[in-house]
Every structure is written in structure tokens, then in C-alpha cells.
C-alpha positions in Angstrom: 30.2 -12.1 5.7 26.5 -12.7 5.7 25.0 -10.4 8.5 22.3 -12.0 10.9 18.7 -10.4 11.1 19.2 -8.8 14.9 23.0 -7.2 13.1 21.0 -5.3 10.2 18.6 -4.1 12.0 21.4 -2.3 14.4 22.4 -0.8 11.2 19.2 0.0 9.5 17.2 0.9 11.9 16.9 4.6 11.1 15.9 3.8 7.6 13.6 1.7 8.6 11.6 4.6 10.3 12.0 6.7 7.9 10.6 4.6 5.0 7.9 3.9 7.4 6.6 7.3 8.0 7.0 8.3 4.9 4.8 5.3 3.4 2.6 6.3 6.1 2.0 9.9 4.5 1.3 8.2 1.4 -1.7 6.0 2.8 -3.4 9.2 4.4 -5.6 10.1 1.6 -6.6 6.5 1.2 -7.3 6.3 4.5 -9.5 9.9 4.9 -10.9 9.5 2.1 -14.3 7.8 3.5 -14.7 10.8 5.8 -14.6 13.2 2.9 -17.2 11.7 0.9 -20.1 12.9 2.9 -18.8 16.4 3.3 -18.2 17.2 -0.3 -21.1 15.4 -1.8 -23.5 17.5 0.4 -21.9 20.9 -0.3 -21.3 20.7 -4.5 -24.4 17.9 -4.8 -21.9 14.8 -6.0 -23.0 11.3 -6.2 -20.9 9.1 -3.8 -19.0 7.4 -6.5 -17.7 10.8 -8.0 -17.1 12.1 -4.4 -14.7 9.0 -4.1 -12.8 8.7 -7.2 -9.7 11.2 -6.6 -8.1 7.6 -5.3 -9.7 6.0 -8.5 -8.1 9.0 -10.9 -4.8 8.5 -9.1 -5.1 4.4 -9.7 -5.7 4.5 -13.0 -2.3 6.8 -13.9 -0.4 5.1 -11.6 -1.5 1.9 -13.1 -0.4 3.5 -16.8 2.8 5.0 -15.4 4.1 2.4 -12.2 6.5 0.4 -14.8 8.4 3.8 -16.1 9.1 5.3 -12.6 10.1 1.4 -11.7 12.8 1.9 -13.8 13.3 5.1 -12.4 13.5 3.0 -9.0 16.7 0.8 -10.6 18.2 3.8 -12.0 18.6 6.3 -9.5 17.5 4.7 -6.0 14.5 5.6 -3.3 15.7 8.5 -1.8 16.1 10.9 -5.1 12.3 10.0 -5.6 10.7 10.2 -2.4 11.5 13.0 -1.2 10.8 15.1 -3.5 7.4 13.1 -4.1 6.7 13.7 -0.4 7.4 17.7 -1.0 5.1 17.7 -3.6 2.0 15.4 -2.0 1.7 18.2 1.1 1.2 20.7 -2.0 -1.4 19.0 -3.7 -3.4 17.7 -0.5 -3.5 21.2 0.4 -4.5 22.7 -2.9 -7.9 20.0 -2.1 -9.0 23.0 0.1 -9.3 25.4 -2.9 -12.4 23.0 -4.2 -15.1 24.8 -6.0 -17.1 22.6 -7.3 -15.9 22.2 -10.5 -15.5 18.7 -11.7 -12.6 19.3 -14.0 -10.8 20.9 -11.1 -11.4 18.0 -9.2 -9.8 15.7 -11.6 -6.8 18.4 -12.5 -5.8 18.2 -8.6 -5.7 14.3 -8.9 -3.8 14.1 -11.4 -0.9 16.1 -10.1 -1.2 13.9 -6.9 -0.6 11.1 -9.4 2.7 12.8 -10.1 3.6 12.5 -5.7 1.7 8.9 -5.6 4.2 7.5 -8.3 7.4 8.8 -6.7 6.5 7.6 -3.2 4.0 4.7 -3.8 4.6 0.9 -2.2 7.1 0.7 -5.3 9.5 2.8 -3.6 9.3 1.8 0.1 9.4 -1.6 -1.0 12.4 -1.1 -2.8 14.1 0.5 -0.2 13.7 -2.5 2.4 14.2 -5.4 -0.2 17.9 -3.7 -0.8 18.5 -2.9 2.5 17.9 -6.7 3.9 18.9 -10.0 3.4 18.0 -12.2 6.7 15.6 -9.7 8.2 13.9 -8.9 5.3 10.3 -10.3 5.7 10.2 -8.2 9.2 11.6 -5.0 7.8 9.3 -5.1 5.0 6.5 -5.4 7.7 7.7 -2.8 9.2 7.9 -0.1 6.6 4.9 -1.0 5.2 3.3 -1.0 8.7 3.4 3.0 8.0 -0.3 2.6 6.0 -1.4 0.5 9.1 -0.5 3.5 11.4 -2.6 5.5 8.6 -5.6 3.8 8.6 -5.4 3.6 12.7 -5.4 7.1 13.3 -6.4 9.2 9.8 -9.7 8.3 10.5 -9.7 9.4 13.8 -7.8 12.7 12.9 -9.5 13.7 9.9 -13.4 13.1 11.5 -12.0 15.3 14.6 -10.7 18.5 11.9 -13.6 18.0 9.3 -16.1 18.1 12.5 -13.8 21.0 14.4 -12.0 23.1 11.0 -14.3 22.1 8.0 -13.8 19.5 5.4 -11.5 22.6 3.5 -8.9 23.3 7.0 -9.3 19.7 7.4 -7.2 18.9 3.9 -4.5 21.6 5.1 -4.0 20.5 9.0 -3.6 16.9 7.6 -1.2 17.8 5.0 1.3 19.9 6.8 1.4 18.1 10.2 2.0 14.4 9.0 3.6 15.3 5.3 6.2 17.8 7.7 7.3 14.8 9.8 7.5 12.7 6.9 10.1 14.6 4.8 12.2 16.0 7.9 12.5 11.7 8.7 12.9 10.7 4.7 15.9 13.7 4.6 18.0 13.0 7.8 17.3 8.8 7.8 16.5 7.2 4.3 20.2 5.5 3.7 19.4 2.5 1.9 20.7 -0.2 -0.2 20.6 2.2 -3.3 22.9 4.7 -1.2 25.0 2.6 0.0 25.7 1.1 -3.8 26.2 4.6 -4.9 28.3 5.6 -2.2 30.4 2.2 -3.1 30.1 2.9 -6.6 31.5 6.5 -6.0 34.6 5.3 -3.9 35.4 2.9 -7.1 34.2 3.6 -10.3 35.5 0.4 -12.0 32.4 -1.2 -9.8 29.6 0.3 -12.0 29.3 -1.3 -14.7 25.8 -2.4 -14.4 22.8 0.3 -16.1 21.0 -0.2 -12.6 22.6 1.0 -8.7 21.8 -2.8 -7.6 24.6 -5.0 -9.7 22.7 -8.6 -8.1 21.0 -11.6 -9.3 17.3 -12.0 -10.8 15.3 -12.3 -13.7 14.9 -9.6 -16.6 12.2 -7.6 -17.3 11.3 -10.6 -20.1 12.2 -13.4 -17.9 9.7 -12.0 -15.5 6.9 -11.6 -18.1 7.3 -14.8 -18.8 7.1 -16.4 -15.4 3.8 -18.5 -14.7 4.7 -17.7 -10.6 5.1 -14.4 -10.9 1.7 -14.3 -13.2 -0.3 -16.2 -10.4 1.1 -13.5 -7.7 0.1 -10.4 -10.0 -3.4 -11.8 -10.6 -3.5 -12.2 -6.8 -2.7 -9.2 -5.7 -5.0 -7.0 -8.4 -8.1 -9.3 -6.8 -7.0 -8.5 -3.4 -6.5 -4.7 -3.5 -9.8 -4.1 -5.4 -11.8 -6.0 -3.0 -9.7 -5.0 0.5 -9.4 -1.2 -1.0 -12.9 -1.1 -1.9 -13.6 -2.1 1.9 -11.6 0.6 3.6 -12.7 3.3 1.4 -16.3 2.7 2.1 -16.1 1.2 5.6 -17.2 4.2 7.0 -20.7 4.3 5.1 -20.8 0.7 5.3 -21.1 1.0 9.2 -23.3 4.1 9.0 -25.7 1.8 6.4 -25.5 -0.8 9.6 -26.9 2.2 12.1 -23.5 3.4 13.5 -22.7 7.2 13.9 -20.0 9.1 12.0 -18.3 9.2 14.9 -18.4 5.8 16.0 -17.2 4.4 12.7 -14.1 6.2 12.6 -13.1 4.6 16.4 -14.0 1.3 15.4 -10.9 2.1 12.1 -8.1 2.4 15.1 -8.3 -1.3 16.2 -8.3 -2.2 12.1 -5.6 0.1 11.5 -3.8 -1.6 14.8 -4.3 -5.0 13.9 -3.0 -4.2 10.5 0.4 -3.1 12.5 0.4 -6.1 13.9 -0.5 -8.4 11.2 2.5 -7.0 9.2 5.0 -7.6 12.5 3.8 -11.0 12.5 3.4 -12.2 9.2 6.9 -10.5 8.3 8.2 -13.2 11.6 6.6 -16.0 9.4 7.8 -15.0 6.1 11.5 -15.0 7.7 10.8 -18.5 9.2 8.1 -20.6 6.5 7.3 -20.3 2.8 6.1 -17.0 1.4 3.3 -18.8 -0.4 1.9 -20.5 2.7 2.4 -17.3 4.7 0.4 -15.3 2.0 -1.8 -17.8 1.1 -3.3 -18.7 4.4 -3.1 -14.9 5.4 -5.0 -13.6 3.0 -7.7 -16.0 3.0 -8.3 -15.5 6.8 -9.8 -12.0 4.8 -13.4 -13.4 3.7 -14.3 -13.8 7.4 -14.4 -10.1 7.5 -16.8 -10.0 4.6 -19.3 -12.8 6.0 -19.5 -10.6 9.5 -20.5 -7.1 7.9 -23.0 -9.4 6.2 -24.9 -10.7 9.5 -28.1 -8.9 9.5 -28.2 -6.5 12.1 -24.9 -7.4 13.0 -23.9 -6.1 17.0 -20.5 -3.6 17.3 -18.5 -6.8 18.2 -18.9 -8.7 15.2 -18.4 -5.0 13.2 -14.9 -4.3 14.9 -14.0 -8.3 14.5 -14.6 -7.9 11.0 -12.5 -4.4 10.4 -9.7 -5.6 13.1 -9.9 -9.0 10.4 -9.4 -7.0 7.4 -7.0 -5.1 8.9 -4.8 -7.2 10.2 -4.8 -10.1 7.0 -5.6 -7.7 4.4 -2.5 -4.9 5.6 -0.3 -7.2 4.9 -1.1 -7.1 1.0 1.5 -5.2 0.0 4.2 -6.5 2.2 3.4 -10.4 0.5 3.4 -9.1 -2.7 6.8 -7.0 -1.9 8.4 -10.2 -0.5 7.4 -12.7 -2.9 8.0 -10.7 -6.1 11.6 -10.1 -4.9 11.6 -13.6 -3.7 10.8 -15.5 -7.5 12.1 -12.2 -9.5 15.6 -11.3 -7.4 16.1 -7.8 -7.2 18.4 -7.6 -10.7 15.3 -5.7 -11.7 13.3 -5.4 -8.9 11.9 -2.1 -9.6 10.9 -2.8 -13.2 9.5 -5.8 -12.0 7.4 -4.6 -9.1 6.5 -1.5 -11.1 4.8 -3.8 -13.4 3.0 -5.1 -9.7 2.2 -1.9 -8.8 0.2 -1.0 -11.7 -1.9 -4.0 -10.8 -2.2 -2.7 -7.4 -2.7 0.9 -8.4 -5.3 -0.8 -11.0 -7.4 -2.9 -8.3 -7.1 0.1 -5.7 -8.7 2.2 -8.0 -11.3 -0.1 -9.2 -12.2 -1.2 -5.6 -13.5 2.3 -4.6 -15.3 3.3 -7.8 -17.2 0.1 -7.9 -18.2 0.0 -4.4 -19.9 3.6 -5.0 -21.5 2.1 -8.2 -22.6 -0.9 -6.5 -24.4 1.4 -3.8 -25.9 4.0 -5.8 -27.3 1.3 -7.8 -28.9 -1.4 -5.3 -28.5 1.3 -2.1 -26.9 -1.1 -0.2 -23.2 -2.4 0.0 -24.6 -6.0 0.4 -23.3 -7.5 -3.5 -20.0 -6.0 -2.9 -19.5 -7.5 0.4 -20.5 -11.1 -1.3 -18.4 -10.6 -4.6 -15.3 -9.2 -1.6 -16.0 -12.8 0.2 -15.5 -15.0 -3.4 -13.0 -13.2 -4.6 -10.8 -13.2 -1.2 -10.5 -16.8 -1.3 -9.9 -16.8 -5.4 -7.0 -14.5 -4.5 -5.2 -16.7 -1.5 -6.0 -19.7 -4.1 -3.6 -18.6 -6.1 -0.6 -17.9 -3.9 -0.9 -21.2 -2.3 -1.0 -22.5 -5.2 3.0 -21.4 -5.8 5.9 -23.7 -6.3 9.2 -22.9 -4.4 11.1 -20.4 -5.4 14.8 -20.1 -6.1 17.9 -19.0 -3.5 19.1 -16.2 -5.3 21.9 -15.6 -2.7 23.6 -17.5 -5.7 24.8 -16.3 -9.4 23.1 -19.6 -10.8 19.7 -21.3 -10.0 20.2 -23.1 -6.5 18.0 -26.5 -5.5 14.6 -25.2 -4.7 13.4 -25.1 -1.0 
């Protein structure tokens, strides 16, 4: 019997926490990474786009590796990779203190934190609500992936208060150990999820498992999916929309600081962004349970390049600044929960984590484009004006494209059902 939205969330309400916290401690270093830039570029004499491309390094090996740890995803479920990921990320944001100066170092230490990003990236928490929910599952997948809204509401905040009170060093360590703690005690007790609970069925009769992957349901291949002009139209999508909407929240600290604001100042303005961004997830994961992913996305995402044409007004007053971030924030957060929904929506989830690990290169690929290319764009022209034009085209390119979608198919059935 086919459980209704309020009846799985009784259930799975625990994991729901957990996977959100945890993908929360995986958005932190995106999220401080603005307030580091400064810091470190003064004290070892780096230009702004080296000073910002540890989330770049990690990007470009996620974007290499995403598929294989997708498979990873189908084989052995969420929980036996994200917590030991989450282990391992408090390590290496930690080790960030021991900075000398060295550029090599630099890159050594992001690319173990590759290693934690590809066991606990959106992949992962993604994968863990898609199996969990059926009815509920556009407003589950808001809220676990409201977890890197809560980051980018409150790491800015945090981090600007312990790099102004501990150092930039102490500051890496206190962020570390008090949000990555929380995250793992939560992802031990709570994270129970579709992929458990097919284990645990699979365990109690082991005539069941005969399928190479924990979820024995519907969906395209690997091939099928490659093949797929929908699926092709939501991949370009979402590499456009991360590089542009990444690039912005990397650098929206210096951007408001090129505008006249304090250090200080920009990081408040991030809470409203990063709270709009919760609620923008809540919300759009309502619609996506009620209207057609496409529209949803479509009309979401484009609502984005009004944030660009505001931190373009010359001289623009703090209103129009915190409409702008509170904009991207709350259309541009939910990125990762369309591309989540509508990937298991036209792939099925027979190899959902194949599938979005193939998406999640693409996202790893435009996050770490975004940031790079915003410091290049400054310390060539000494301005973030071009970037925040190309950001305004290319946001409505990107929602283009998923309106652009045809219906996809009910996969609650073996065979193709009549398209809604």
C-alpha cells in the first residue's frame, strides 16, 4: 500500500535530519570560503583567483571521479559512504590550519578533501531522499538539501566572527570540529534510508537480491540515460547554473566590499540569502510535489538574473544588495534539489546513482569553474561587473532549457505509463 506524504515523513523523519546536517557540513567550505580569501592572500602574497581555488581543485576531481563513486552509491548505499566521508572532511579542514605557504601544499590538502567531497557530495544526500520517498519526495529533497542553505546562512557569519576573534588558522579548526562533530554523531544514530532498509530486506531473504544494485526498481540504464535528449537539456542546465550561481556566492563577499560595504557587513547581509535559500527549497519542494518539475525549475531558476541586474545598479543602496543575495538565495538554492528531482524523475532510480553521478560531475565541473573565473575576471578588469552580466545571460539560457522539457514518464510502473 502506497504511503501518503504526511505517513513517510512520520517514518523518515530522523533521516531526513540527518542527511540534512550532514549535507550541511559539506556546503561549509563553499560557504567560508569568501571570508578566507582576504586572509590568506595578504599573509602568503596570493592573487585572489589562487586564494579561491581549493573549491576549484576539489571541482575539477569531483567532476573526473562523480560517475565511479555513483556507482559506489547503487552498490553499497549512503550511509557506508557518508560517514566515513564526514570523518574524514573534519581532518582535512583542519589540516588547512597547518598552511605555510606553499602552493603545492595547498593543492595536496585539496585534493584529499576531494576524497570527503565525493563520499558525501549532493550525490549522496540526494540519493538517500530519492530512495526514501515516493509522495513526499519533492519536499524531503528540499529539506535535506536545505542543509547548504543553513550553511550559507550562518558560515559566513561564524567564520568572519573566528577569523576576526582566533585567526584565519583557529578559524579552519573551530569550524571543523563543532559543525563536522554534530554532523557525524546525527549521520551515525539517524541515516536509515531506502538503501538500509533494502539491505535489511535483502538480509531477511536472500532469494530477493538478485539485482547488482541495493535498489531492485524501474529506470533507465546507464546507456538509456546517455542517450536521453531530456536528461541532456537538464545536465547542460544545471553545469550553466552552478558556474554562474557558485561563482556568485564565492565572491559575494568582495563583490559587496567592491560596492563600499564592510567585511563585516557583507557577511550579515549572507544570513537573509542563506534563509531565503531554506525557504526557497521548502517551497519549491511543495510545488514540485503539486505541478511539473519543468515548470517548477524553469520559472525558479530564471527568477535568478534579477539578482544579477541589482548588484549591477550603480551605487546600488543595501536594500537592493540584500534583495539581490535573498534572490539568489532563495531561486538559485534550490539548484541542486531540481536537478535531484528531475533526474530521478526522467531516469527512475534503477540507476540513479550512476546517473546523477554523471550530473554531479557537471555540477562539481560548473562549481569549480564559477569561482576560478570570477577571480580571473576581477584581477583582469578589477571589477566583477562582466561576470555579473555574463551571470544575467546565462541564468535565463539555463531556465530556457528546463522549460523547455517534455513530460516525463510514471515510473511507479514496470513499463512506460501515458505521459502527464
Amino acid at each position: 500500500m502506497k504511503l501518503t506524504a504526511a505517513q513517510e515523513f512520520r517514518h523518515h523523519w530522523k533521516m531526513v535530519l540527518a542527511a540534512a546536517i550532514g549535507f550541511s557540513f559539506t556546503s561549509v567550505m563553499t560557504a567560508a570560503t569568501g571570508l578566507f580569501i582576504a586572509p590568506i592572500s595578504q599573509e602568503f602574497g596570493w592573487s585572489r583567483a589562487l586564494a579561491s581555488s581549493g573549491v576549484s581543485i576539489t571541482a575539477v576531481l569531483v567532476f573526473l571521479f562523480s560517475p565511479l563513486f555513483g556507482v559506489f552509491i547503487d552498490k553499497w548505499g549512503v550511509r557506508r559512504m557518508a560517514i566515513p566521508g564526514l570523518v574524514l572532511m573534519v581532518a582535512v579542514i583542519c589540516s588547512l590550519s597547518l598552511l605555510d605557504g606553499s602552493v603545492w601544499q595547498w593543492f595536496a590538502i585539496w585534493t584529499f578533501y576531494t576524497v570527503a567531497a565525493l563520499m558525501t557530495k549532493s550525490t549522496v544526500w540526494t540519493a538517500s531522499a530519492n530512495s526514501t520517498f515516493d509522495t513526499g519526495r519533492g519536499l524531503a529533497l528540499g529539506l535535506v538539501l536545505s542543509g547548504s542553505a543553513l550553511a550559507q546562512a550562518f558560515t559566513p557569519l561564524f567564520a568572519e566572527y573566528l577569523i576576526r576573534t582566533q585567526g584565519w588558522r583557529m578559524a579552519f579548526i573551530w569550524l571543523a570540529v563543532t559543525w563536522g562533530s554534530v554532523a557525524v554523531l546525527l549521520c551515525v544514530v539517524w541515516l536509515r534510508d531506502g538503501y538500509e532498509i533494502s539491505r535489511k530486506q535483502r538480509a531477511e531473504n536472500p532469494s530477493q537480491g538478485k539485482s547488482d544494485a541495493l535498489l531492485d526498481v524501474p529506470g533507465l540504464t546507464v546507456p538509456q540515460a546517455l542517450r536521453d535528449p531530456a536528461l541532456w537539456r537538464i545536465a547542460i542546465s544545471t553545469f550553466v547554473i552552478m558556474t554562474v550561481t557558485i561563482g556568485l556566492v564565492v565572491h559575494q563577499v568582495p563583490i559587496l566590499t567592491e560596492a563600499g560595504f564592510s567585511r563585516e557587513t557583507a557577511a550579515v547581509y549572507a544570513l537573509p540569502a542563506g534563509l531565503a535559500g531554506i525557504a526557497g527549497k521548502l517551497i519549491t519542494g511543495s510545488l514540485l510535489d503539486r505541478f511539473p518539475a519543468r515548470w517548477v525549475g524553469g520559472l525558479t531558476i530564471g527568477a535568478t538574473a534579477f539578482s544579477f541586474l541589482l548588484l549591477l545598479m550603480p551605487g546600488a543602496p543595501a536594500w537592493a544588495m540584500i534583495t539581490a543575495l535573498m534572490i539568489n538565495g532563495y531561486a538559485g538554492g534550490t539548484k541542486l534539489q531540481l536537478v535531484g528531482y528531475l533526474t530521478a524523475a526522467y531516469s527512475g532510480m534503477r540507476k540513479f546513482g550512476a546517473i546523477f553521478g554523471l550530473m554531479a560531475s557537471l555540477i562539481a565541473g560548473g562549481s569549480g569553474l564559477g569561482p576560478v573565473l570570477g577571480g580571473v575576471i576581477y584581477d583582469v578588469w578589477h571589477t566583477y561587473t562582466p561576470g555579473l552580466w555574463g551571470g544575467f545571460v546565462l541564468t535565463l539560457f539555463s531556465a530556457l532549457l528546463l522549460l523547455g522539457l517534455g513530460p516525463y514518464p510514471d515510473w511507479n510502473r514496470r513499463e512506460e505509463a501515458p505521459r502527464r
